[in-house]
TORPA-4810 file (N, C-alpha, C, O; in nm, 3 decimals):
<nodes>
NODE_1_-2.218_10.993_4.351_-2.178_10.908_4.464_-2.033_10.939_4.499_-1.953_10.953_4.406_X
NODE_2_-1.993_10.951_4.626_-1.863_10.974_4.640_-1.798_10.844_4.715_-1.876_10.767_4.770_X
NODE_3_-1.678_10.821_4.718_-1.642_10.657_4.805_-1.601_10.696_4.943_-1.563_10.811_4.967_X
NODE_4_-1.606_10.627_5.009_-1.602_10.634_5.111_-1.433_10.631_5.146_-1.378_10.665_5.041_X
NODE_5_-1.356_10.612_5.224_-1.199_10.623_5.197_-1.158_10.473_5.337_-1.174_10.463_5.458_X
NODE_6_-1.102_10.387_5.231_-1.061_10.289_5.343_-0.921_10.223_5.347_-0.854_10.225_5.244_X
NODE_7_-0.881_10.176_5.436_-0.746_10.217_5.485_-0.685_10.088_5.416_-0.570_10.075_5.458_X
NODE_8_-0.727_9.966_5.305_-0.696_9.829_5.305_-0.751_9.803_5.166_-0.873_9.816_5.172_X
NODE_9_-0.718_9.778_5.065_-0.754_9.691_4.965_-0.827_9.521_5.017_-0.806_9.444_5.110_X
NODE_10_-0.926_9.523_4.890_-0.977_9.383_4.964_-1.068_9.303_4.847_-1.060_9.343_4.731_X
NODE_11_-1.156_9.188_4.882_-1.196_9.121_4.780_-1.315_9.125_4.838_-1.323_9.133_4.960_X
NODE_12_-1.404_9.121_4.773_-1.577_9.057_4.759_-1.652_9.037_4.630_-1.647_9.098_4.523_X
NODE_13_-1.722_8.934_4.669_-1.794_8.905_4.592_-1.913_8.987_4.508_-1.999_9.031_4.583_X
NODE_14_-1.929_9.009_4.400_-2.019_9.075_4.346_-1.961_9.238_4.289_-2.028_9.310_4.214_X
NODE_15_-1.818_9.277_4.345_-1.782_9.416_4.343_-1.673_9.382_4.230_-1.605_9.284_4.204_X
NODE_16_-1.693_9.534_4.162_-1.544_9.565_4.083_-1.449_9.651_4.074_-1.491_9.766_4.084_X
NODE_17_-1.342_9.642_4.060_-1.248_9.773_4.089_-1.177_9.833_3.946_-1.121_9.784_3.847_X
NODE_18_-1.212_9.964_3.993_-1.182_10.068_3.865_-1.031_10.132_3.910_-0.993_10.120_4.026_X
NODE_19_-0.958_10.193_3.820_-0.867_10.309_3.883_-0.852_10.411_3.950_-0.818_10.483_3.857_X
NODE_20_-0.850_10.472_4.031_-0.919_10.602_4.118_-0.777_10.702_4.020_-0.666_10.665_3.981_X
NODE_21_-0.827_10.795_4.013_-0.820_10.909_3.949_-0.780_11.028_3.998_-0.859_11.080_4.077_X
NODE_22_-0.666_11.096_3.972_-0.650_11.250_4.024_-0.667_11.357_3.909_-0.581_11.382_3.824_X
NODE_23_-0.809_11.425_3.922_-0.824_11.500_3.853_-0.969_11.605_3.887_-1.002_11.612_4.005_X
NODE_24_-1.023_11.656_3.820_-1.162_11.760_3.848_-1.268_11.577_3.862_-1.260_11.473_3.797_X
NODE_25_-1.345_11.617_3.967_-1.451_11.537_3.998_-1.566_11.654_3.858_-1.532_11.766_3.819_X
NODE_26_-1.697_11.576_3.814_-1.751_11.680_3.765_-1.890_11.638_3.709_-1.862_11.565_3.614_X
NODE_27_-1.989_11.644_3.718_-2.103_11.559_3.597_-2.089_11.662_3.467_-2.048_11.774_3.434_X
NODE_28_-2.138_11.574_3.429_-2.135_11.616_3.275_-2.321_11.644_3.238_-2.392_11.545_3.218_X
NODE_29_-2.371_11.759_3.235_-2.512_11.764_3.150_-2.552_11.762_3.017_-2.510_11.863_2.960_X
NODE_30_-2.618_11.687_2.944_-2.638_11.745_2.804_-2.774_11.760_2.775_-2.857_11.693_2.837_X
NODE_31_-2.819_11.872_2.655_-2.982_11.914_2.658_-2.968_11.900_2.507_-2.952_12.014_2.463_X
NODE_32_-2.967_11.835_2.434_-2.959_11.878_2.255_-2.784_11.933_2.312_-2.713_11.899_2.406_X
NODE_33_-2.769_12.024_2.209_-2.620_12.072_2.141_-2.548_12.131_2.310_-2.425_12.129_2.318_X
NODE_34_-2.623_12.174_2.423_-2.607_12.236_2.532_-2.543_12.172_2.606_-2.619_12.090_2.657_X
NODE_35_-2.400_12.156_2.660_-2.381_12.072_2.787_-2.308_12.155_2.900_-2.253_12.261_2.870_X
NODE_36_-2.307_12.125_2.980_-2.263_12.198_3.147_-2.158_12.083_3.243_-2.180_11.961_3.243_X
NODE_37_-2.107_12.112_3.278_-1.956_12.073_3.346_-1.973_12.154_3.438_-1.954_12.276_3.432_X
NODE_38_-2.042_12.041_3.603_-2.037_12.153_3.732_-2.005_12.048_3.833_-2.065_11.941_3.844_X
NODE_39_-1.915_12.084_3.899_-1.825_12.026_4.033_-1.927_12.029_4.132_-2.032_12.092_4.133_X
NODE_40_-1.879_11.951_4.215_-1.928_11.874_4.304_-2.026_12.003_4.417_-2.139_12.006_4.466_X
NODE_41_-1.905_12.096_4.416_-1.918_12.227_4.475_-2.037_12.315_4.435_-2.088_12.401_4.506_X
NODE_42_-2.072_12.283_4.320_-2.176_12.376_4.228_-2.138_12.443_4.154_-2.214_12.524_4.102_X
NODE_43_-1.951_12.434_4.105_-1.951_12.550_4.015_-1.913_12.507_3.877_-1.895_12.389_3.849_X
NODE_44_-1.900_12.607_3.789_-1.933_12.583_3.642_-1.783_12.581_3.581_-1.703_12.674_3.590_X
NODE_45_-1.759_12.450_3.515_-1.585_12.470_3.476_-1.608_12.483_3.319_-1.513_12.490_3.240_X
NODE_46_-1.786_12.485_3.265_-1.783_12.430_3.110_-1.696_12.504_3.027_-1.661_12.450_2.922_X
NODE_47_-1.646_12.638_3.059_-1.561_12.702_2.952_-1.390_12.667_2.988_-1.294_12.709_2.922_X
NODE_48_-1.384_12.573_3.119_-1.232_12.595_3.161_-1.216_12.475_3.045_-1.108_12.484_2.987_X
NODE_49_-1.312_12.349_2.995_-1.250_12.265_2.917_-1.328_12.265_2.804_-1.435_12.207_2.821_X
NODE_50_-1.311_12.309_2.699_-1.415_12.356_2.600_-1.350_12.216_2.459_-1.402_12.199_2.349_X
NODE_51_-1.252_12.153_2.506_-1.278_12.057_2.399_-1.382_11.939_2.482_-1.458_11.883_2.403_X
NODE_52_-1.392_11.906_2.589_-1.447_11.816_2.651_-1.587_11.818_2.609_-1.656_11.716_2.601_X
NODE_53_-1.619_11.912_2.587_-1.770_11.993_2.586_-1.819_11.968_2.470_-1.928_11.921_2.439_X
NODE_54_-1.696_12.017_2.381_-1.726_11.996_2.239_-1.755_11.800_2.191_-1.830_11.755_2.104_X
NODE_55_-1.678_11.738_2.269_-1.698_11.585_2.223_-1.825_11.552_2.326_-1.892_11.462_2.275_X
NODE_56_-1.876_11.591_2.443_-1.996_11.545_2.491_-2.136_11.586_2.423_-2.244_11.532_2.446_X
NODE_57_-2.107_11.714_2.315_-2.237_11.752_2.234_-2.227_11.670_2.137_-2.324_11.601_2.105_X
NODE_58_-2.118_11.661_2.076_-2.147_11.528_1.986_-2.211_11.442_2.017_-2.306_11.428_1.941_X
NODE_59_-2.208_11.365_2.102_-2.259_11.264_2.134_-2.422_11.250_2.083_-2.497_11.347_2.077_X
NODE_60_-2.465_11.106_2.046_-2.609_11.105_1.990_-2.721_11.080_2.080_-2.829_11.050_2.030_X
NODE_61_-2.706_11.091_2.238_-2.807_11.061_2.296_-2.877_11.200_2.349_-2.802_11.257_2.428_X
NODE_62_-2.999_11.270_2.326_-3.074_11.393_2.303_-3.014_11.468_2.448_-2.988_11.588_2.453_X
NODE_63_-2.994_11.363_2.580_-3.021_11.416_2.692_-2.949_11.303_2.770_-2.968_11.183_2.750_X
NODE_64_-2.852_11.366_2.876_-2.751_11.274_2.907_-2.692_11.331_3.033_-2.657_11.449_3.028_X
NODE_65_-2.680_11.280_3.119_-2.604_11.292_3.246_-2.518_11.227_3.292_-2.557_11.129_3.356_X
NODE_66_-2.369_11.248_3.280_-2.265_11.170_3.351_-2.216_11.213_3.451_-2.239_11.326_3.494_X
NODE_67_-2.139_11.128_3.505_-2.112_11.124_3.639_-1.906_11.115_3.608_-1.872_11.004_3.567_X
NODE_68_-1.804_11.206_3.623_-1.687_11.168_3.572_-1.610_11.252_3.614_-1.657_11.341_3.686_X
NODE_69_-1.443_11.253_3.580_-1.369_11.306_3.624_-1.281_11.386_3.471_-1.278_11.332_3.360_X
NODE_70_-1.222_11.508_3.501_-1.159_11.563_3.381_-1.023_11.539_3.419_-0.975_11.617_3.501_X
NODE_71_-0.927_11.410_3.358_-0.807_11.428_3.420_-0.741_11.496_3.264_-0.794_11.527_3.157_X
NODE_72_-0.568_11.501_3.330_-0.434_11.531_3.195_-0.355_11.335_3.236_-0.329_11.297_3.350_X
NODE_73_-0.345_11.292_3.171_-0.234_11.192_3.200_-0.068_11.238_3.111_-0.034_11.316_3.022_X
NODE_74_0.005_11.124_3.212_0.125_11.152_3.157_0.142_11.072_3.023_0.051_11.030_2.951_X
NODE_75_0.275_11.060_3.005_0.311_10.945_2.888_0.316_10.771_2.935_0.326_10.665_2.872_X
NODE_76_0.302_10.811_3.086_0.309_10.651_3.141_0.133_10.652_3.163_0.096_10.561_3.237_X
NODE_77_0.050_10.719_3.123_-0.098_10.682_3.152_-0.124_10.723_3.269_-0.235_10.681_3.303_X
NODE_78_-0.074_10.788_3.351_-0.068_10.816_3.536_-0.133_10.961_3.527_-0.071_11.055_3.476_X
NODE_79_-0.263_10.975_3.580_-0.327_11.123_3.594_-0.272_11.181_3.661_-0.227_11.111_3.751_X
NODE_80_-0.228_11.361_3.677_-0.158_11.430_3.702_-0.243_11.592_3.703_-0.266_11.671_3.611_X
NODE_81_-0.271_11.597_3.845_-0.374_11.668_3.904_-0.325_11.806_3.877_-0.390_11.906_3.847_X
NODE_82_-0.185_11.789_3.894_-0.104_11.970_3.867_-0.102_12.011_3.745_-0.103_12.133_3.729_X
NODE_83_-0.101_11.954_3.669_-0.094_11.961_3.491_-0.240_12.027_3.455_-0.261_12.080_3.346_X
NODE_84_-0.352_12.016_3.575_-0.484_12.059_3.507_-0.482_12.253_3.556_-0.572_12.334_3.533_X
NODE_85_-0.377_12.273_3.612_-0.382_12.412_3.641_-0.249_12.475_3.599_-0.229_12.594_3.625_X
NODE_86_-0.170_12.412_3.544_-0.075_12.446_3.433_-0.003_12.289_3.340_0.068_12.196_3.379_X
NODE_87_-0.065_12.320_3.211_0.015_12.188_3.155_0.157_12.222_3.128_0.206_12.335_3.130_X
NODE_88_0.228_12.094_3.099_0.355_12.139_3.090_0.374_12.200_2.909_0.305_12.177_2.810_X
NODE_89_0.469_12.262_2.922_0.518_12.242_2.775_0.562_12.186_2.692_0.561_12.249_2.587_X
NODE_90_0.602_12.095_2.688_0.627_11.973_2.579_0.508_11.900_2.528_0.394_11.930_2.563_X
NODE_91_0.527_11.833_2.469_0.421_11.729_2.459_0.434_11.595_2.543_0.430_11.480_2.499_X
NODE_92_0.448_11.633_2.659_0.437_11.473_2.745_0.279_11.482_2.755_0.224_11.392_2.693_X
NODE_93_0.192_11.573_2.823_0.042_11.570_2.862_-0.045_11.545_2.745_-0.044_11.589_2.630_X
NODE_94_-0.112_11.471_2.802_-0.229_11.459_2.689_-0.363_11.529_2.721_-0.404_11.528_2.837_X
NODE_95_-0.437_11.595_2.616_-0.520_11.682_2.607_-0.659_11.644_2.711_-0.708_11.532_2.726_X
NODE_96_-0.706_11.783_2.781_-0.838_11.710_2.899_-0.916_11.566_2.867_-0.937_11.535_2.750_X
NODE_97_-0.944_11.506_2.943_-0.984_11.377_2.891_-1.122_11.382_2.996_-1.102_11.427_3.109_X
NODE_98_-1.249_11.342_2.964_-1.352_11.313_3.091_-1.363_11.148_3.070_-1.414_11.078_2.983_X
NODE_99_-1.283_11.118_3.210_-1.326_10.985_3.246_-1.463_10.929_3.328_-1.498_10.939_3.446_X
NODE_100_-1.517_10.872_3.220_-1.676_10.833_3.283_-1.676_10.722_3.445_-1.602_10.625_3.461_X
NODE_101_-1.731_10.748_3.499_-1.766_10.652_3.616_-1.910_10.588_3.591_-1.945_10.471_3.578_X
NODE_102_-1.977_10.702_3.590_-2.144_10.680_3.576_-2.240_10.739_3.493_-2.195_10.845_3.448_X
NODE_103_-2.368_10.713_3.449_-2.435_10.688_3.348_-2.599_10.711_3.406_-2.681_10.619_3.404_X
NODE_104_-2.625_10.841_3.452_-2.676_10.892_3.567_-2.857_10.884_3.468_-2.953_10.817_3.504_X
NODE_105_-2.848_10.975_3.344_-2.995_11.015_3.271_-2.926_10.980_3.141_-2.808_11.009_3.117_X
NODE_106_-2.994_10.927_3.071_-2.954_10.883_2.922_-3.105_10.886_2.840_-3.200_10.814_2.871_X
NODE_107_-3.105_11.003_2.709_-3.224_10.968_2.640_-3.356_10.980_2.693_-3.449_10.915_2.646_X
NODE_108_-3.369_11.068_2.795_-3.497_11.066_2.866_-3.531_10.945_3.000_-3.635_10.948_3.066_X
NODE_109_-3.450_10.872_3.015_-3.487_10.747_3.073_-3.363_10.812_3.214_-3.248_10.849_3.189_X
NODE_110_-3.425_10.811_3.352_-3.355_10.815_3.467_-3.292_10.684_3.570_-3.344_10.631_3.668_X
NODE_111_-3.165_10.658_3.506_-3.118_10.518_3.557_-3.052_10.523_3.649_-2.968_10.433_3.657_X
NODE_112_-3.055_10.641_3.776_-3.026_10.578_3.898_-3.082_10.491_3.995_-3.047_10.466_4.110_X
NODE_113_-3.190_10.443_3.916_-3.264_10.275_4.025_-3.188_10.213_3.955_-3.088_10.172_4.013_X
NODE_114_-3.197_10.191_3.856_-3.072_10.050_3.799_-2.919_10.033_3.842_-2.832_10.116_3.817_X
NODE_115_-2.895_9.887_3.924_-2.756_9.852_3.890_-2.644_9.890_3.876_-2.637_9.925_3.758_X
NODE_116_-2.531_9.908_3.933_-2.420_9.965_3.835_-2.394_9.899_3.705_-2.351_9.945_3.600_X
NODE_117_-2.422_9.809_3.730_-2.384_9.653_3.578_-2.463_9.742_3.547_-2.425_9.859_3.545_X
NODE_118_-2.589_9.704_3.516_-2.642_9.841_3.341_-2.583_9.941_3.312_-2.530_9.968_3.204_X
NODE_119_-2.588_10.011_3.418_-2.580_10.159_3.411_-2.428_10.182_3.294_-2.414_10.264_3.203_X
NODE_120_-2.332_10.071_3.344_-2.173_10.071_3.305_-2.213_10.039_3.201_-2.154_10.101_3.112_X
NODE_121_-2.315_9.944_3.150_-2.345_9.895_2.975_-2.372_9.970_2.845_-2.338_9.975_2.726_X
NODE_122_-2.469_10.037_2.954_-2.531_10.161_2.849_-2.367_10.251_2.867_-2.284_10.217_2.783_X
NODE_123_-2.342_10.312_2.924_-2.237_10.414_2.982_-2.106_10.376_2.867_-2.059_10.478_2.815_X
NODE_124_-2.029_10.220_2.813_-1.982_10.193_2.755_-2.057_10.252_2.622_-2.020_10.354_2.564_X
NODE_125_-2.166_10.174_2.584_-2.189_10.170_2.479_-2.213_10.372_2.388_-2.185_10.418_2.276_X
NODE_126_-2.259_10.415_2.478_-2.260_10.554_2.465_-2.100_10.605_2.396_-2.076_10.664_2.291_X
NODE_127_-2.040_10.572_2.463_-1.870_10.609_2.481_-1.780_10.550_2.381_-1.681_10.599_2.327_X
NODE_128_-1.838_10.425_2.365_-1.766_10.346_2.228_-1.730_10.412_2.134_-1.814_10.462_2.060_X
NODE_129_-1.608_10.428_2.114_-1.502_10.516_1.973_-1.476_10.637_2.023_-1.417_10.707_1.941_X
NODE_130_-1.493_10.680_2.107_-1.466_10.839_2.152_-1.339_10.834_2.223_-1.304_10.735_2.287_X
NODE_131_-1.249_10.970_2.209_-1.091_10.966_2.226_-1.096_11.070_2.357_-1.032_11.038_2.457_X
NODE_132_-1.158_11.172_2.356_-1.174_11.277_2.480_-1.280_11.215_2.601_-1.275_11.257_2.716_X
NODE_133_-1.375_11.110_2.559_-1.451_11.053_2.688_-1.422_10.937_2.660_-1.426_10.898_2.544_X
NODE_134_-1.376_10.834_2.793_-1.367_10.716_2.780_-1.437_10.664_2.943_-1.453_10.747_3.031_X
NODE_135_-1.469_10.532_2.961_-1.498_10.530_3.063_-1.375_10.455_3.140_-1.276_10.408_3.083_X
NODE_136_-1.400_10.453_3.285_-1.310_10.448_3.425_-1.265_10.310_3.365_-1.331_10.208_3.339_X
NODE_137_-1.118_10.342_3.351_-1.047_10.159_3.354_-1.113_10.095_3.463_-1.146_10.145_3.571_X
NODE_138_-1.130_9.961_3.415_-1.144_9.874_3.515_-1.026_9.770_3.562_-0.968_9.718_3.467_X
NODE_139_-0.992_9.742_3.661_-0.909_9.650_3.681_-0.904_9.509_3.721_-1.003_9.464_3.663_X
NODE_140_-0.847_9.406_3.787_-0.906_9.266_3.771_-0.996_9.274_3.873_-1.007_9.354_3.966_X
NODE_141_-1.065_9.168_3.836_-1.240_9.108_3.908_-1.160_9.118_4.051_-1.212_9.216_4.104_X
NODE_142_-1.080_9.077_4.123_-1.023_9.052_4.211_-0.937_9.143_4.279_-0.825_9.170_4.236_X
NODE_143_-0.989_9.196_4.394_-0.948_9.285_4.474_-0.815_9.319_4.508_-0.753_9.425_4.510_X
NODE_144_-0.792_9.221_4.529_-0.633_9.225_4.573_-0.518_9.210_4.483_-0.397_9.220_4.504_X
NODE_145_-0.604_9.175_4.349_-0.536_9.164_4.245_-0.536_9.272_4.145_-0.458_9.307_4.057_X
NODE_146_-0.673_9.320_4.198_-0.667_9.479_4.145_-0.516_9.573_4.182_-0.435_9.625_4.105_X
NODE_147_-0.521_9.565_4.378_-0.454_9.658_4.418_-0.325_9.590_4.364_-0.243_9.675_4.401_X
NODE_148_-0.254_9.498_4.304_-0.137_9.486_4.241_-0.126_9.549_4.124_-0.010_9.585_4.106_X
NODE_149_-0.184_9.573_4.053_-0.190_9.625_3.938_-0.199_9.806_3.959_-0.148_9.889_3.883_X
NODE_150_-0.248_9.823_4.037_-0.247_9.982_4.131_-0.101_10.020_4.181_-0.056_10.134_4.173_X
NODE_151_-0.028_9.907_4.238_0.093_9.955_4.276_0.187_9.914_4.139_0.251_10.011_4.097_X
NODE_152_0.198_9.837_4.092_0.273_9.786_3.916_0.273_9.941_3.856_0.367_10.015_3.829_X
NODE_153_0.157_9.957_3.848_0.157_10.087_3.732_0.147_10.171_3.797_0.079_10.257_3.742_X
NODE_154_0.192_10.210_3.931_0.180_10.343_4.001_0.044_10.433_3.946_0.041_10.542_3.888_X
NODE_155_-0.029_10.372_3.974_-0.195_10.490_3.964_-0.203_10.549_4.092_-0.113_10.504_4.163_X
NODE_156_-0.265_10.619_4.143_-0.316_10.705_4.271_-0.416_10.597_4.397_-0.426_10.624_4.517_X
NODE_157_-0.466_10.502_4.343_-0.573_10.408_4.404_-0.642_10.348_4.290_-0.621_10.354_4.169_X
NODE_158_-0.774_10.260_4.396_-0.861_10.240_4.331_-0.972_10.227_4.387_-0.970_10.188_4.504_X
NODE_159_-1.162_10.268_4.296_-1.237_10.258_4.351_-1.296_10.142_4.351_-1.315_10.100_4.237_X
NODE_160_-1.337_10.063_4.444_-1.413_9.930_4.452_-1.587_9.998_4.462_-1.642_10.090_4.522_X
NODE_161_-1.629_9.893_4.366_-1.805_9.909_4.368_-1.884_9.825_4.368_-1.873_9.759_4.264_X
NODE_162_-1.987_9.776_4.454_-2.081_9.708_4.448_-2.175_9.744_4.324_-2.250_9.840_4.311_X
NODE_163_-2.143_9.621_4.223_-2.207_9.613_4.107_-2.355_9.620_4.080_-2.407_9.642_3.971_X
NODE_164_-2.434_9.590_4.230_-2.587_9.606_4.232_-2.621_9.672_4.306_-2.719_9.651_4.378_X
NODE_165_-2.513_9.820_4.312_-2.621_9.961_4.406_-2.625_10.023_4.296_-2.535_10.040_4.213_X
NODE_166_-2.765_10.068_4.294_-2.849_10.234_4.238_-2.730_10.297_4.291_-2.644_10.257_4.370_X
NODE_167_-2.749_10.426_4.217_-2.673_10.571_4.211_-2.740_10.640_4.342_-2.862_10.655_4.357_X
NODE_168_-2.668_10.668_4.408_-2.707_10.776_4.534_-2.584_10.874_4.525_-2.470_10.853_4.485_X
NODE_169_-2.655_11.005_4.585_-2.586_11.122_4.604_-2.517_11.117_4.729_-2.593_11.081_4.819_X
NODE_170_-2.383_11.145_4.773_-2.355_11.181_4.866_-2.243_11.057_4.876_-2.236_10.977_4.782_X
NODE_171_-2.143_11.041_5.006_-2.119_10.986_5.030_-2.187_10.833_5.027_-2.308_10.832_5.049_X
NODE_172_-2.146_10.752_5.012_-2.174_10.609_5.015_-2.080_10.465_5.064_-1.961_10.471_5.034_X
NODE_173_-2.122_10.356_5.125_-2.020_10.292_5.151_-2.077_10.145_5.014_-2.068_10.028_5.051_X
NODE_174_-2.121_10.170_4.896_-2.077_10.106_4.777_-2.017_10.125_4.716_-1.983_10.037_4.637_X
NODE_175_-1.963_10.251_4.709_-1.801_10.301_4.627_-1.719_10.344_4.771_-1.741_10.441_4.844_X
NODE_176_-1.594_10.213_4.789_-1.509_10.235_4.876_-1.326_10.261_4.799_-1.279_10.201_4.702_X
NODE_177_-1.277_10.338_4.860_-1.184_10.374_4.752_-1.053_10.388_4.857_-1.051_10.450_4.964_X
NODE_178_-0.956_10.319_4.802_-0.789_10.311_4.897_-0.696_10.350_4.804_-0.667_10.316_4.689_X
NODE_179_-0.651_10.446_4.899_-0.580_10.558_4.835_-0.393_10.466_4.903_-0.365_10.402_5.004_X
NODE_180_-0.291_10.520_4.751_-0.196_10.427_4.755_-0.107_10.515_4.907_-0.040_10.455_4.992_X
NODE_181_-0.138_10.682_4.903_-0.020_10.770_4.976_-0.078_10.711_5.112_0.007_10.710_5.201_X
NODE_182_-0.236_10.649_5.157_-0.256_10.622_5.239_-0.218_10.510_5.306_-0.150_10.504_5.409_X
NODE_183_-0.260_10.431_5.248_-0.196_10.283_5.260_-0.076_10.288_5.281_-0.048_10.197_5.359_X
NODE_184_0.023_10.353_5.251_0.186_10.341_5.259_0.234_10.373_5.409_0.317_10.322_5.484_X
NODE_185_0.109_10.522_5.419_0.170_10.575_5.558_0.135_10.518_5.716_0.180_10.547_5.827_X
NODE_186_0.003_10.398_5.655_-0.027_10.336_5.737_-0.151_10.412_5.828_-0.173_10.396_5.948_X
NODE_187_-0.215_10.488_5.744_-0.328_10.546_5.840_-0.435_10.497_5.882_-0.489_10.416_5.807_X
NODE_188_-0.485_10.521_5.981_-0.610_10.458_6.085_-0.743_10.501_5.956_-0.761_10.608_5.897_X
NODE_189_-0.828_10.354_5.946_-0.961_10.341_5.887_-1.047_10.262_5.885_-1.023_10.194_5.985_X
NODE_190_-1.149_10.216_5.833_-1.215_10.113_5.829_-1.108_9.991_5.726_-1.053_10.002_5.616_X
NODE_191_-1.115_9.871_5.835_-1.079_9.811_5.777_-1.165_9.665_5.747_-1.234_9.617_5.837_X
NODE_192_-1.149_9.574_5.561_-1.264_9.533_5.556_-1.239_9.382_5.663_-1.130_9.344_5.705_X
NODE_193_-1.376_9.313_5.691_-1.383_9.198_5.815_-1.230_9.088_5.707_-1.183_9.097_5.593_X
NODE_194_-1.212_9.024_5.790_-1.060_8.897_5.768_-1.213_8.832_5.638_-1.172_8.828_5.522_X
NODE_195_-1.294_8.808_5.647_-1.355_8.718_5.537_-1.312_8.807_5.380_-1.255_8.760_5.282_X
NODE_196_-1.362_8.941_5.402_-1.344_9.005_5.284_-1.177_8.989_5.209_-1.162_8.983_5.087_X
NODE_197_-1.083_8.984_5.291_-1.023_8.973_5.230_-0.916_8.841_5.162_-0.802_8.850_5.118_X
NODE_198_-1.017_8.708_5.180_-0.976_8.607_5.109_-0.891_8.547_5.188_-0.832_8.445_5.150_X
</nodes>
């Protein structure tokens, strides 16, 4: 699913907001010990991050499809999109990380009719104790209280999701996502109705 891009932070009922992320968009495949890392584009990054790879075969579920992003963060936690095509030298960066969004095939069972609420349950529980996959921070229940916490900690945005859409391919307007460089400069978008935003 990709978000749609809107020009306004906002509140509704039933939705939650995660951190939006600068880093490789990417699913994650796994077959037994086999997994594949392919962009949105179709192409294959599995050898550009070979520890990522290595902690998604671990994993104990036979057969698994995620939906995630490969960021570097800094020492303030802030993903840092340039660092994934040269890290720096020191130790400020921390090692590829795949941040989960979604929780696509798990174990034989195909859970894009289900929910985001499940999908995020199982998707946690999969992920629980792991240091190279974690899933998408979430931020407060509350939209607008999200986007404070977006500008506090200087993150990039955030994605808002309707907690009871199935997984669809493609663009979608249940993952809507406001970007902070946008918002600042004041650019023309959908903006949500005066109810949505409280």
């Amino acid at each position: 699913m990709q978000p749609a891009l809107v020009s306004r932070p906002f509140r509704r009922p039933g939705w939650v907001y995660e951190e939006k992320y600068d880093g490789w968009r990417l699913l994650a495949y796994k077959r037994g010990q086999c997994v594949q890392l392919v962009s949105r584009a179709g192409r294959d990054h599995t050898r550009r991050f070979a520890t990522v790879v290595a902690a998604i075969a671990r994993l104990a579920p036979d057969t698994l499809i995620l939906d995630g992003e490969v960021c570097i963060f800094d020492q303030e936690l802030i993903s840092r999109f340039e660092w994934l095509r040269e890290r720096p030298k020191d130790d400020t960066a921390t090692p590829p990380i795949f941040m989960a969004f979604d929780c696509l095939w798990l174990a034989g069972r195909d859970l894009r009719e289900q929910d985001l609420g499940a999908r995020r349950q199982l998707l946690d529980q999969v992920l629980y104790g792991q240091g190279l996959l974690l899933p998408a921070r979430r931020l407060a229940d509350d939209g607008l209280k999200a986007w404070a916490q977006v500008l506090e900690r200087g993150y990039e945005g955030l994605v808002a999701k309707d907690a009871a859409s199935p997984y669809r391919g493609g663009r979608t307007l249940a993952w809507l996502k406001v970007k902070v460089q946008h918002y600042r400069k004041g650019e023309r978008g959908w903006v949500p109705k005066p109810s949505d935003r409280g």
